[in-house]
C-alpha positions as CSV (number, residue, x, y, z in Angstrom):
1,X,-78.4,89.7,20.6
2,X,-77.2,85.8,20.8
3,X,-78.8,83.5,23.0
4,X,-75.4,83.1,24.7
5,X,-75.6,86.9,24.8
6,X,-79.6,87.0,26.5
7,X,-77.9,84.2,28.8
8,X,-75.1,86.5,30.3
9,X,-77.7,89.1,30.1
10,X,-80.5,87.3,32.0
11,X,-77.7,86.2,35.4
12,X,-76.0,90.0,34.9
13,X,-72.6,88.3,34.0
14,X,-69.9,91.2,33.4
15,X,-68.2,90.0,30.1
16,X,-65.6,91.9,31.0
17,X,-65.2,89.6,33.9
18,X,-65.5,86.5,31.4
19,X,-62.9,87.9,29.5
20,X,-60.3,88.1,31.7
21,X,-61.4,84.6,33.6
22,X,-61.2,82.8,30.6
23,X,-58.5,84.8,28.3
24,X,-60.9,85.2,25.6
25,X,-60.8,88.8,24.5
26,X,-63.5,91.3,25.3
27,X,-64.0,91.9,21.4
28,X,-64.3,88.1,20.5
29,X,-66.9,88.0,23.6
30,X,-69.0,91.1,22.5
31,X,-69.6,89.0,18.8
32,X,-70.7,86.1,20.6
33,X,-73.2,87.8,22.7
34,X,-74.1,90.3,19.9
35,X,-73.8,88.8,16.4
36,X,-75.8,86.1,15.6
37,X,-73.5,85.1,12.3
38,X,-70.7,84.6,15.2
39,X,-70.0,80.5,16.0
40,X,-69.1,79.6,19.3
41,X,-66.2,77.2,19.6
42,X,-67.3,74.4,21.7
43,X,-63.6,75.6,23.8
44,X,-65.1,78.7,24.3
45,X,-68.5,77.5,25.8
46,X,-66.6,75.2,27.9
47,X,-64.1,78.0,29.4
48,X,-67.1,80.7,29.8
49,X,-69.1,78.1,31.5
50,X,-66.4,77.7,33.7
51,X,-65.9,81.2,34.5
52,X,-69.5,81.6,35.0
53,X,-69.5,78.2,37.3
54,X,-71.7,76.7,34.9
55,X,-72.1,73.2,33.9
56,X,-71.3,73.5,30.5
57,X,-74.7,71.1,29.5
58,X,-76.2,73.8,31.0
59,X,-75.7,76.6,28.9
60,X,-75.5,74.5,26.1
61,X,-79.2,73.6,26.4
62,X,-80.2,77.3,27.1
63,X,-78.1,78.2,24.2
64,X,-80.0,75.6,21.5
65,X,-83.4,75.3,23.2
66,X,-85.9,75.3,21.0
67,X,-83.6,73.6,18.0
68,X,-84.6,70.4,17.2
69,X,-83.9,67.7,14.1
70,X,-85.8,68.5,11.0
């Protein structure tokens, strides 16, 4: 699971919900919360955190805590 994935997870947010607020499809939403190899478009975190009414800084930090400069 993603960390965008544990975030939905963690506030019970139906994807399925996400999917249709934001007309990202259910499939592309699955990969970002499942496959780590999966990059999230910096649209797409700004139209979930919408549909999740979410500041998008928000789940941007939860998303890359922990990742830092080398």
């Amino acid at each position: 699971m993603t960390e965008l994935g544990l975030y939905l997870a963690k506030r019970s947010i139906n994807k399925a919900e996400v999917a249709r607020r934001t007309r990202i499809s259910k499939s592309r939403i699955s990969q970002l919360s499942a496959n780590p190899r999966t990059h999230l478009r910096a649209e797409e975190l700004y139209l979930i955190s919408l549909a999740i009414g979410v500041d998008p800084c928000e789940v941007l930090k939860e998303i890359f805590k922990g990742r830092g400069l080398p």
